[in-house]
C-alpha positions in Angstrom: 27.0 12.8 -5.1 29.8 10.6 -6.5 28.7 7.3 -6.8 29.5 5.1 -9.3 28.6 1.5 -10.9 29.4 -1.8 -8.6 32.1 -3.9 -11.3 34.1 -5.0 -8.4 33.9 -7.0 -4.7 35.8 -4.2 -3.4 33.5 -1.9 -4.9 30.9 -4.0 -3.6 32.1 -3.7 0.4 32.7 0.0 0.1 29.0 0.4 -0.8 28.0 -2.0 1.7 30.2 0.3 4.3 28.3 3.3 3.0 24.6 2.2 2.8 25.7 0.9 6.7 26.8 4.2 8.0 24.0 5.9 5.4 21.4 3.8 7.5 22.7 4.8 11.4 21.5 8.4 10.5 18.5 7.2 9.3 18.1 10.2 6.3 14.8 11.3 5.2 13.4 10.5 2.1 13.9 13.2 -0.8 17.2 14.7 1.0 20.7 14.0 -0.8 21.7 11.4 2.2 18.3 9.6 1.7 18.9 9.6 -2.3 22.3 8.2 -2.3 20.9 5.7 0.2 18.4 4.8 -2.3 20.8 4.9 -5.2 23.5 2.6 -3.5 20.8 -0.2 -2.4 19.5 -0.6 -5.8 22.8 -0.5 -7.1 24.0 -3.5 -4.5 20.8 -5.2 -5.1 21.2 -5.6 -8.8 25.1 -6.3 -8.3 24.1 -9.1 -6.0 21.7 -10.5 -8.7 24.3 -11.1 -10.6 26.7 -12.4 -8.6 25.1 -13.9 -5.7 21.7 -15.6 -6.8 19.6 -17.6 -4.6 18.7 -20.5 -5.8 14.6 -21.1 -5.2 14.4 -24.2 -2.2 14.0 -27.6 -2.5 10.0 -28.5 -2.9 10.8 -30.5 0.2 12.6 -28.9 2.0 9.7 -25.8 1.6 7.0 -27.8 2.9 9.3 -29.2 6.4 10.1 -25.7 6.5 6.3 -24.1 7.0 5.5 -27.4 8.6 8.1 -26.4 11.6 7.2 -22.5 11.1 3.3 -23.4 11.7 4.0 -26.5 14.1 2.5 -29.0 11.3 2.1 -33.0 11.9 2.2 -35.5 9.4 -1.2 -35.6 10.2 -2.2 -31.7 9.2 -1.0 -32.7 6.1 -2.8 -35.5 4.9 -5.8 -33.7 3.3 -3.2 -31.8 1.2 -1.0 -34.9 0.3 -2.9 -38.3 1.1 -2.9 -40.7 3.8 -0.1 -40.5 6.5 2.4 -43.4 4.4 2.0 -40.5 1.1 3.5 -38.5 3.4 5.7 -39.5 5.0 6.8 -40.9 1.2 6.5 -37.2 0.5 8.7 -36.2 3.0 11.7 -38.9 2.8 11.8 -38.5 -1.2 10.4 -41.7 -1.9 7.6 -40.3 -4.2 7.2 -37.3 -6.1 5.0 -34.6 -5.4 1.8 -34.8 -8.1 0.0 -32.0 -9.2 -2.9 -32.2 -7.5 -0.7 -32.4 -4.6 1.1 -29.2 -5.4 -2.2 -27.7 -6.1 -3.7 -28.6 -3.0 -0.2 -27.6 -1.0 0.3 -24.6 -3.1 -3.6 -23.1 -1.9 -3.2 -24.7 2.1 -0.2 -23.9 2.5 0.6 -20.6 0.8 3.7 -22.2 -0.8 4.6 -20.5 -4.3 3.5 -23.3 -7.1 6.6 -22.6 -8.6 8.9 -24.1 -5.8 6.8 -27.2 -5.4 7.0 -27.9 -9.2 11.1 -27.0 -9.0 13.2 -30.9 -9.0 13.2 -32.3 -6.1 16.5 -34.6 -5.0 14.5 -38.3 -5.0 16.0 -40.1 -2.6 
């Protein structure tokens, strides 16, 4: 099995082109094929730690997101943020989110606490 560490972008596509063709034949766990599989996504995985971090979302851009993905009004909203202006406040970066809102958000919503107490851009 010669594999070797990811210092490279090159080395970086040629294990991509691997894990690809690696992944068409589908190898069982346990054989060589299905070892180097595993070997080369955790080697890409921590390469693109490195190098290609996500950065967590905006606090509001999370909550329009899961509003859209669970077809959310305004009005589903307001027993987690206040009345309808809060809101829509909320919403347009007029007014911070507080931490009873982020608490109450974080439990309705299933949003991770931590991106609703990450910056947000006030507008």
């Amino acid at each position: 099995m010669d594999i070797h560490p990811i210092r490279t972008e090159a080395d970086y596509k040629a294990a991509l082109r691997d894990i690809s063709a690696l992944m068409e034949s589908d190898p069982d766990l346990g054989t060589p094929e299905g070892d180097r599989l595993d070997i080369l996504a955790t080697l890409v995985q921590a390469w693109e730690a490195r190098h290609c971090p996500i950065a967590p979302p905006d606090p509001v851009e999370a909550i329009k997101f899961r509003m859209e993905q669970s077809g959310l009004s305004v009005k589903d909203l307001e027993p987690l943020i206040g009345k309808s202006n809060r809101v829509y406040e909320v919403l347009n970066r007029k007014r911070p989110l507080t931490l009873a809102m982020i608490r109450r958000l974080h439990h309705g919503l299933g949003i991770p606490a931590e991106v609703l107490i990450a910056e947000s851009a006030l507008g």
